[in-house]
C-alpha positions as CSV (number, residue, x, y, z in Angstrom):
1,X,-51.9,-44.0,-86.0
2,X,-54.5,-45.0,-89.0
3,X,-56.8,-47.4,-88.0
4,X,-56.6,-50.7,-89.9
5,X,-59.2,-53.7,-89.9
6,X,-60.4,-52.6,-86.3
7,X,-56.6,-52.2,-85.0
8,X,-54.8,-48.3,-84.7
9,X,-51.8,-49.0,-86.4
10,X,-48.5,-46.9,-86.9
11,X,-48.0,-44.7,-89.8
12,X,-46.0,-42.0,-90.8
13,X,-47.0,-38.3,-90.3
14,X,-46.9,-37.3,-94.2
15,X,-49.6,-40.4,-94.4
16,X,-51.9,-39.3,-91.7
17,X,-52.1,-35.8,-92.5
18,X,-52.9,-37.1,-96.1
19,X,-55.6,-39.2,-94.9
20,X,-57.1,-36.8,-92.2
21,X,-57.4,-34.1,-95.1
22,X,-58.5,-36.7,-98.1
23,X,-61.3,-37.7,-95.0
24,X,-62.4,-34.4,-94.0
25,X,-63.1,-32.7,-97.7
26,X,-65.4,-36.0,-99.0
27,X,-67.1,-35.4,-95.9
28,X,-67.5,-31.9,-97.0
29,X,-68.5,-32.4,-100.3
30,X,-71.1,-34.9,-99.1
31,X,-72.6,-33.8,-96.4
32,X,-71.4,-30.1,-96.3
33,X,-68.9,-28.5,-93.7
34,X,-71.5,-28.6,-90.9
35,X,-71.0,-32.1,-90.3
36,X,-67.8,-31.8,-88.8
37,X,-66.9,-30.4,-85.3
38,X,-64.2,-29.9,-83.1
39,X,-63.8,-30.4,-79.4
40,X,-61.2,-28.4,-77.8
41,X,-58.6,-28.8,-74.4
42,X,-58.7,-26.6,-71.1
43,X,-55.4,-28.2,-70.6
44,X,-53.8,-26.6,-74.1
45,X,-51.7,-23.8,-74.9
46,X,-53.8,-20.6,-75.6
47,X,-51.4,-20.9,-79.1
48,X,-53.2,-24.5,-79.3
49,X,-56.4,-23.6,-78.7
50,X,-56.8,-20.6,-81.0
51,X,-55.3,-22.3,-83.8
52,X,-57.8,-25.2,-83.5
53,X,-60.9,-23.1,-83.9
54,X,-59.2,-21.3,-86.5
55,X,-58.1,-24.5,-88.4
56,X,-62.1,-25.8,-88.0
57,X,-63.6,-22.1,-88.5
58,X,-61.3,-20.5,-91.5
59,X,-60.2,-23.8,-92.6
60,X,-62.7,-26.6,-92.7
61,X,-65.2,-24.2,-92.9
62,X,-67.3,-25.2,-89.4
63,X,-69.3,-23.2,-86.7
64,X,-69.3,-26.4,-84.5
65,X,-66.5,-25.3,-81.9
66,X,-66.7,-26.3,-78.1
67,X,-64.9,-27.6,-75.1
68,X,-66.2,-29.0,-71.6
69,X,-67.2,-25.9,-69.3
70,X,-70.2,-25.1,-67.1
71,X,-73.3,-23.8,-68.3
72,X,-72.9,-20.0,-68.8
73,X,-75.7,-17.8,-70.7
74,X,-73.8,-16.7,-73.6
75,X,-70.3,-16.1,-74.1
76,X,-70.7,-12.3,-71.9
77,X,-73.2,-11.6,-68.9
78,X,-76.2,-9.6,-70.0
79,X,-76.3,-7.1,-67.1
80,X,-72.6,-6.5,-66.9
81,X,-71.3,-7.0,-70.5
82,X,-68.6,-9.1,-68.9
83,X,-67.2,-12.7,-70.1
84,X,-67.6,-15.2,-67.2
85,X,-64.6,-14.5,-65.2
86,X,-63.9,-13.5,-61.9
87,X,-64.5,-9.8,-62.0
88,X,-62.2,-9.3,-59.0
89,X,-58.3,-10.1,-59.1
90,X,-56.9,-13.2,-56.6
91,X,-55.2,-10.5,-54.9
92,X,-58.4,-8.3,-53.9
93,X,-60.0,-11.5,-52.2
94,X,-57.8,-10.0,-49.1
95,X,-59.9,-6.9,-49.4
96,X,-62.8,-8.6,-48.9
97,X,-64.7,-8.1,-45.7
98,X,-67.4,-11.1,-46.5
99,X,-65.9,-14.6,-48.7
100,X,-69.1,-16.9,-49.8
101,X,-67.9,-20.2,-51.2
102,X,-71.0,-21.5,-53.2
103,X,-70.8,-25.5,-54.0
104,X,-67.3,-24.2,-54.5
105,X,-64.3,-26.1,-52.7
106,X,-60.9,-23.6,-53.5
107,X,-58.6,-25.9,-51.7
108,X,-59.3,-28.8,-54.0
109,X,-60.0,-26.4,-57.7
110,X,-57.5,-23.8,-56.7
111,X,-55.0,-23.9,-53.5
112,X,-53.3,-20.5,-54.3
113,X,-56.8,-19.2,-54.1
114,X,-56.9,-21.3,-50.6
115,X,-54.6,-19.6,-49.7
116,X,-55.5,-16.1,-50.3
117,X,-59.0,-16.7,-48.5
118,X,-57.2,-18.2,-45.4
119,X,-54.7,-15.0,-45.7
120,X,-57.8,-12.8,-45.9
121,X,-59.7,-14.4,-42.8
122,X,-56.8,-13.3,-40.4
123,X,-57.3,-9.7,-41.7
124,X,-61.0,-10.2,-40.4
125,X,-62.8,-11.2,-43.7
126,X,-65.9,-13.2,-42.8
127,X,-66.1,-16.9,-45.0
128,X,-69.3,-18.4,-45.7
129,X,-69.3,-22.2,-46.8
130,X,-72.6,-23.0,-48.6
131,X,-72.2,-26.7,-50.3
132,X,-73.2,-30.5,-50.1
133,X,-70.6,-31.7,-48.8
134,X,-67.9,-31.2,-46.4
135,X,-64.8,-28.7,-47.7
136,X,-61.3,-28.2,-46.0
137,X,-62.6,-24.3,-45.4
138,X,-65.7,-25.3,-43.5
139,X,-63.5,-25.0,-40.1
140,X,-62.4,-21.7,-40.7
141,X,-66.1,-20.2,-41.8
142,X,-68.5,-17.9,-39.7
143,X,-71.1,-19.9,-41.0
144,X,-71.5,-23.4,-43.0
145,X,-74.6,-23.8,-44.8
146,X,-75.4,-27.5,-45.2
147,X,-77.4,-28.4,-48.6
148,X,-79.1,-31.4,-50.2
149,X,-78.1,-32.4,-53.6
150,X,-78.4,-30.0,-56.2
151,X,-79.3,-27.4,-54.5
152,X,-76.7,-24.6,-55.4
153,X,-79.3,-23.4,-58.2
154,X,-82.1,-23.0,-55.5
155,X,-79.6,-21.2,-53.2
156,X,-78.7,-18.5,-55.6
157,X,-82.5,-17.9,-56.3
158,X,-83.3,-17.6,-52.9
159,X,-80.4,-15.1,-52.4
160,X,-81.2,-12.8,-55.1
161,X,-84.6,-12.7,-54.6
162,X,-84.0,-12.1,-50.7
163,X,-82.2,-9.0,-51.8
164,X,-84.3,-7.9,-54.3
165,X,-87.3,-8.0,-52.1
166,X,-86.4,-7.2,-48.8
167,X,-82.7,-5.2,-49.0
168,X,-82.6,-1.8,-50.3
169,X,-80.4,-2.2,-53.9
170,X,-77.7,-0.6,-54.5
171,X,-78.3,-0.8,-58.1
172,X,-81.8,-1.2,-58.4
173,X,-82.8,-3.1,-61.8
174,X,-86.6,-3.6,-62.1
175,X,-86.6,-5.8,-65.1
176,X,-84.8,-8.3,-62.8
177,X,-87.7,-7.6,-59.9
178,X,-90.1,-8.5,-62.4
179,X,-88.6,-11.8,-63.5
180,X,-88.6,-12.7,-59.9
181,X,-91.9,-12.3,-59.4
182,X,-92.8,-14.3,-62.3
183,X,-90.7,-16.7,-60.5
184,X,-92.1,-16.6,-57.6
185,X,-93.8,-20.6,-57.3
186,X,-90.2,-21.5,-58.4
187,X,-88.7,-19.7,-55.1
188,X,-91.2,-20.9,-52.8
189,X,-90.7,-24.7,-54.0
190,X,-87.1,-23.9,-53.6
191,X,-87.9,-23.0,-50.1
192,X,-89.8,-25.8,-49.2
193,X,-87.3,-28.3,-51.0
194,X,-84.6,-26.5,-48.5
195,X,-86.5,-26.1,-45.5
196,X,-87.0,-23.5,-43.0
197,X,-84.1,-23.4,-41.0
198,X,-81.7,-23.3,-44.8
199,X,-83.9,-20.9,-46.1
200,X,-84.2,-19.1,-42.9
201,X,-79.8,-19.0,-42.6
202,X,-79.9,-18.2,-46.2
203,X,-81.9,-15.0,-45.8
204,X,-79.7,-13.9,-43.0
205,X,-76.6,-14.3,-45.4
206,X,-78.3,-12.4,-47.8
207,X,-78.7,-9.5,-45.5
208,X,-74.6,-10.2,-45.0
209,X,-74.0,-9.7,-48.7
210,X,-76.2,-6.8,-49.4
211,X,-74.7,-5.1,-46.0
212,X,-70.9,-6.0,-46.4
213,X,-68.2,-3.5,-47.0
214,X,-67.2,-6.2,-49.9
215,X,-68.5,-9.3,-50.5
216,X,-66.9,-11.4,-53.2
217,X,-69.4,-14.4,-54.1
218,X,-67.2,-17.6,-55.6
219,X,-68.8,-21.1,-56.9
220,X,-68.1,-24.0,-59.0
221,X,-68.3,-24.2,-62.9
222,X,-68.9,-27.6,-63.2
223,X,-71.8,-26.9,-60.8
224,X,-73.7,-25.0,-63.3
225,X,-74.2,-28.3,-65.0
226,X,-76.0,-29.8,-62.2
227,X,-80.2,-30.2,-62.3
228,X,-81.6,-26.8,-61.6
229,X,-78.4,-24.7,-61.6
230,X,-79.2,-23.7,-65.1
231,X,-79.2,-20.5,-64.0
232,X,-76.8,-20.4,-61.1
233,X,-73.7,-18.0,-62.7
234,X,-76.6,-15.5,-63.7
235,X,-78.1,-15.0,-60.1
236,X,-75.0,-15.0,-58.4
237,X,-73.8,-12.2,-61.1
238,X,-76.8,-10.3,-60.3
239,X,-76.7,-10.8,-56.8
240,X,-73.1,-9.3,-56.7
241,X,-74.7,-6.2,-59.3
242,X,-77.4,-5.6,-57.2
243,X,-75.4,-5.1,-54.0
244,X,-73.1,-3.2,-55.3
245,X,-70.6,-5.9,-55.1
246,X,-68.5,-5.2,-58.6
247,X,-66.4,-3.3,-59.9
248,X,-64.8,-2.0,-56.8
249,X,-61.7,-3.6,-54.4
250,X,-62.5,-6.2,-52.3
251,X,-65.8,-6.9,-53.9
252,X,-66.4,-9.7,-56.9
253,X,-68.2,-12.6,-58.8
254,X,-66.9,-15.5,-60.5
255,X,-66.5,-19.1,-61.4
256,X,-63.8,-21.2,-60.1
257,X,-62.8,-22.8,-63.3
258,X,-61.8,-26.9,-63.3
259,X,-58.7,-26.7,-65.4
260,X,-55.2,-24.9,-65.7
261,X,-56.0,-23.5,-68.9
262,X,-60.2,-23.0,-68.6
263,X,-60.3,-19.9,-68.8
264,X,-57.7,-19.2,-72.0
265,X,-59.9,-21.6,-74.1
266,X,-62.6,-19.4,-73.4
267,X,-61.1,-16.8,-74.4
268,X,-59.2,-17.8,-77.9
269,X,-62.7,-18.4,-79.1
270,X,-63.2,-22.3,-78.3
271,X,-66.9,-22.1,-77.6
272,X,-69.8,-22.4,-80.1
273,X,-71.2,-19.0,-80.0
274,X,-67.7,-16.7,-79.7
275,X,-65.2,-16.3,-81.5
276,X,-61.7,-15.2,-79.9
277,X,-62.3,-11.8,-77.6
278,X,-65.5,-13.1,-76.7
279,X,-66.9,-11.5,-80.2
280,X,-70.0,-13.0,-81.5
281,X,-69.8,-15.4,-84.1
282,X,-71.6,-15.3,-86.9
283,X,-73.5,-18.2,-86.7
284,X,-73.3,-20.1,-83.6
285,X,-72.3,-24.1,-83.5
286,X,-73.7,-26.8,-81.3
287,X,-72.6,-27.2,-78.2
288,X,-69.9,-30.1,-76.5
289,X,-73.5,-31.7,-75.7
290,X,-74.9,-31.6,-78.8
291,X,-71.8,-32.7,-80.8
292,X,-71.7,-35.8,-78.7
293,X,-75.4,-36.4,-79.7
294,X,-76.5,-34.9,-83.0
295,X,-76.5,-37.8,-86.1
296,X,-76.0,-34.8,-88.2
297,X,-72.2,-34.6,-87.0
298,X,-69.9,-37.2,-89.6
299,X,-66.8,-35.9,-88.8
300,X,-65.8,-35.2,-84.9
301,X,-62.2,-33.5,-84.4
302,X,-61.0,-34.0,-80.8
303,X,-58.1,-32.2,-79.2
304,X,-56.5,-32.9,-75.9
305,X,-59.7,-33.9,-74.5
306,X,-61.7,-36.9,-73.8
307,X,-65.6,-36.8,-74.3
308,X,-66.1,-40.5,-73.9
309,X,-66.2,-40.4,-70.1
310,X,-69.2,-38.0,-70.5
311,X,-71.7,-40.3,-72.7
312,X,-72.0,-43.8,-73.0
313,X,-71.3,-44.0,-76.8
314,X,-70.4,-41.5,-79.2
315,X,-72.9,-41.1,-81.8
316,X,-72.9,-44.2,-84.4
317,X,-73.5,-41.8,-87.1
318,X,-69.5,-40.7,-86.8
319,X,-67.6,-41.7,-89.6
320,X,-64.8,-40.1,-88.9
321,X,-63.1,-39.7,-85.8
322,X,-59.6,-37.8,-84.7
323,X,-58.1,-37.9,-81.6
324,X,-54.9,-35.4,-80.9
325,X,-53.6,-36.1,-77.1
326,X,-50.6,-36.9,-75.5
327,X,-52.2,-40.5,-74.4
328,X,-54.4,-43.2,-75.7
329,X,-57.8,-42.3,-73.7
330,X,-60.6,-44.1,-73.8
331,X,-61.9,-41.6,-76.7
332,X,-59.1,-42.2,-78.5
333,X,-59.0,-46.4,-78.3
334,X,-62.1,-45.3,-80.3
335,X,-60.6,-43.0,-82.9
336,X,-59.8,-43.9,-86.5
337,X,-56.8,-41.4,-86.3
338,X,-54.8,-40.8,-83.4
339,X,-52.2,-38.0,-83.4
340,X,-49.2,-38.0,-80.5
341,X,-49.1,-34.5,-79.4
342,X,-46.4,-33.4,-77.0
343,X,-47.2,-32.4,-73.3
344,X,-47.2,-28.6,-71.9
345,X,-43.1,-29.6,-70.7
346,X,-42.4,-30.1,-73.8
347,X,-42.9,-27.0,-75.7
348,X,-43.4,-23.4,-75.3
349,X,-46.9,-21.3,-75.0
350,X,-48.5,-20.0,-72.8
351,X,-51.8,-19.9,-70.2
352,X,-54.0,-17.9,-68.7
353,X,-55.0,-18.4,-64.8
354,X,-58.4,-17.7,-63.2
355,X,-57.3,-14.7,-62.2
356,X,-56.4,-13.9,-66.2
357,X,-53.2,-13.5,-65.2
358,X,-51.3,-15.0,-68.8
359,X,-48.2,-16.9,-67.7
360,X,-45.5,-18.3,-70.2
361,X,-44.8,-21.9,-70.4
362,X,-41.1,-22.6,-71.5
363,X,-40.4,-25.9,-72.6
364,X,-38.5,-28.2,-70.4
365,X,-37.9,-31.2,-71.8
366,X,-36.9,-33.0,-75.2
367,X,-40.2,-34.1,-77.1
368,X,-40.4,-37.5,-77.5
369,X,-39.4,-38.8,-80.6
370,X,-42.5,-38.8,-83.0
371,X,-44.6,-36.6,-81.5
372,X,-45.5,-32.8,-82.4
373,X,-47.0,-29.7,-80.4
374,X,-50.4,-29.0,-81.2
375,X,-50.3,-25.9,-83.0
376,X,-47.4,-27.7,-85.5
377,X,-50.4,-30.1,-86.6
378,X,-52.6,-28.0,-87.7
379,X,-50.2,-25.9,-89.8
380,X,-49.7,-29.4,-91.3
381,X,-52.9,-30.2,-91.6
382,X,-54.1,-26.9,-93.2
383,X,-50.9,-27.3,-95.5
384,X,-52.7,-30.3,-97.2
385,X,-55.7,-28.5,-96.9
386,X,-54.4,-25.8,-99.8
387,X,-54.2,-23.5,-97.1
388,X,-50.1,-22.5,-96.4
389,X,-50.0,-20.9,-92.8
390,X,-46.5,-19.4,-92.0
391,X,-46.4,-19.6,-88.1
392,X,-42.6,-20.5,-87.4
393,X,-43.2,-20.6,-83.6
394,X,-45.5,-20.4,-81.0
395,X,-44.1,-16.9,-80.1
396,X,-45.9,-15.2,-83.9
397,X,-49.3,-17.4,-82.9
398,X,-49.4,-15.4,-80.0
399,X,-48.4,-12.2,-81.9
400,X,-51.4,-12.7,-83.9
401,X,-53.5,-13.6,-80.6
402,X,-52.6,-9.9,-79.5
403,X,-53.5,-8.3,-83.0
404,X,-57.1,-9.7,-83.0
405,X,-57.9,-10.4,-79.1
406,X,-58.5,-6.9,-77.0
407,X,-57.8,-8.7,-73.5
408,X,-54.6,-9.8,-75.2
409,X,-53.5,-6.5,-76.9
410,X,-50.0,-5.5,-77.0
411,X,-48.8,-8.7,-75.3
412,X,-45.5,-10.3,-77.0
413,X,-43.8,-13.1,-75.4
414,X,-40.8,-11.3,-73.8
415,X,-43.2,-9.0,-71.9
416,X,-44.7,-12.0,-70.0
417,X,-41.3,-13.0,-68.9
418,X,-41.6,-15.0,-65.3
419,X,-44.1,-13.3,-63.9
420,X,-46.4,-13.2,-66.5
421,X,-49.0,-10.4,-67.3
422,X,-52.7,-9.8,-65.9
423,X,-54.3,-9.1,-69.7
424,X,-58.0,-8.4,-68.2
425,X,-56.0,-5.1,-67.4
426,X,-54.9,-4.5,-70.6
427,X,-58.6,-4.5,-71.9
428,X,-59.5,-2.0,-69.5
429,X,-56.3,0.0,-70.5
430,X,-57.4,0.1,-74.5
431,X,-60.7,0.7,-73.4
């Protein structure tokens, strides 16, 4: 659909694809390749999503990639080297002798991860609820740690610096002892803001962590976003490196992340600063944020997601705006092209879990007549771009995925079969 004197109105595919490339290079040419910027899905194909930032990175020519995630320091964690993951499978959680659930809630982000906790308390591991508000796990845990709002940032602090201070480290790291102590007004007005008796139980679980035969520390991704959490996923990974709580069975880090496919846009290179593989890009983007603020963005590319619940108004200085989804949302009512993209049921691809397991999704239905998968536009749209990509299926997308992306090396389709394959494995394997 092309918008028409303020109405979206039906056109054919050949048409929009014209118009969508006739749009995007006088934006170029007037205001340079910078001013356009792409928004990607957590609900996608890992085929979709790697296409997209290669369509906006190799084919308009833009750094400005993102998606809606937490707030993560960099594509990799400084200490470890690691991308934001869980560094611990879902099946070691029943290893763990110590489970701490950090404004996390598993049975409402991840029920087979429920389940594994609930599974791992009856072999004796010890669950720890720290949050705001009531979870479904808070009857099952040793100990629930009430908090006011915001307050997961101020609870990591306090729990890394408890170690730090008063534990014996199992891997002592003094550049980290001497940021604390630079932070040490900040910790003491986190203590104050939590009280004595929080402060006093969060000590005491510190002790836990550093003491515990494996401790595997889990907490919310969209929590990161929260006031003062800025640097929530970078204590907690720490805390878990400092105790010796990594790298070994039974003992982890990690986010829960919100969507199916979170974690595979991650890692096919949908983020501003990373290009697929968690490589560094050249020159880094904007962020989601920044996209959805910055007058210097004309031309804003959206796929399969919907930004518009997360500002008031998109920026005015847009003056061109695509919406690829499977359904008119309320960022698409505002779009001056809307593409119909089929649903996951309705074509092949394939995902990868929290616990980067990568999992093949077989299509199951007919498409509905009209519509395309994801990766299909953006061959078209590269076509009329001058650029002629010869992908045939989603099956050679992800043939090129393994040739380029170390955590996906060697993987074909057949091999993922029904089961699927753990690629964080693989990466370790090449290694």
């Amino acid at each position: 659909m092309i918008r028409r004197n303020g109405q979206l109105v039906a056109v054919a595919w050949e048409q929009a694809f014209y118009t969508i490339a006739l749009r995007l290079s006088e934006i170029t040419k007037k205001y340079g390749a910078s001013a356009i910027g792409g928004i990607g899905s957590t609900r996608t194909t890992n085929e979709d999503a790697y296409l997209f930032q290669k369509l906006l990175r190799q084919v308009i020519g833009t750094p400005h990639v993102d998606h809606h995630h937490g707030n993560f320091p960099g594509p990799r964690d400084s200490m470890t080297g690691k991308p934001w993951m869980m560094t611990n499978s879902i099946a070691e959680i029943e290893q763990a002798s110590h489970i701490v659930l950090i404004a996390a809630d598993p049975y409402q982000r991840q029920p087979i991860l429920d389940l594994r906790i609930k599974k791992a308390m009856k072999g004796g591991a010890k669950i720890y609820v720290v949050n705001v508000n009531e979870t479904e796990l808070d009857r099952f845990a040793v100990q629930k740690i009430t908090l006011p709002q915001q307050g997961a940032g101020a609870v990591a602090k306090i729990l890394l610096s408890t170690v730090v201070r008063q534990e014996e480290m199992k891997a002592p790291d003094e550049a980290l002892r001497a940021k604390l102590l630079q932070e040490d007004a900040l910790i003491r007005g986190h203590e104050e803001m939590l009280g004595s008796e929080v402060t006093a139980q969060l000590r005491e679980l510190a002790h836990e962590i550093a003491e515990a035969r494996g401790a595997i520390i889990l907490y919310d991704e969209m929590a990161t976003l929260e006031a003062g959490c800025e640097d929530l996923a970078a204590d907690l990974q720490a805390l878990a490196v400092v105790t010796g709580n990594i790298d070994r069975p039974g003992a982890g880090v990690g986010p829960l992340f919100e969507d199916a496919n979170s974690l595979g846009a991650r890692d096919m290179g949908l983020l501003p600063d990373a290009l697929p593989g968690y490589r560094p890009a050249e020159d880094a983007g904007m962020t989601y944020a920044e996209m959805l603020s910055s007058p210097q963005l004309k031309a804003l590319y959206v796929m399969g997601a919907n930004p518009a619940r997360h500002v008031e108004k998109l920026p005015d200085s847009l003056k061109l705006l695509i919406v690829q989804d499977i359904m008119l949302t309320e960022t698409a009512q505002q779009a001056d092209i809307v593409l119909p993209a089929v649903t996951f049921a309705e074509k092949d691809g394939s995902m990868t879990n929290i616990d980067h397991h990568v999992q093949a999704i077989r299509q199951a239905l007919r498409p509905l007549p009209g519509a395309k998968a994801d990766w299909e536009i953006f061959v078209e749209i590269a076509r009329h771009m001058g650029i002629k990509w010869n992908y045939a299926s989603s099956k050679e997308i992800l043939r090129e995925i393994a040739e380029e992306n170390p955590f996906y090396a060697g993987l074909d389709w057949e091999e993922l079969g029904a089961q699927g394959v753990r690629a964080q494995e693989q990466e370790v394997a090449r290694a």
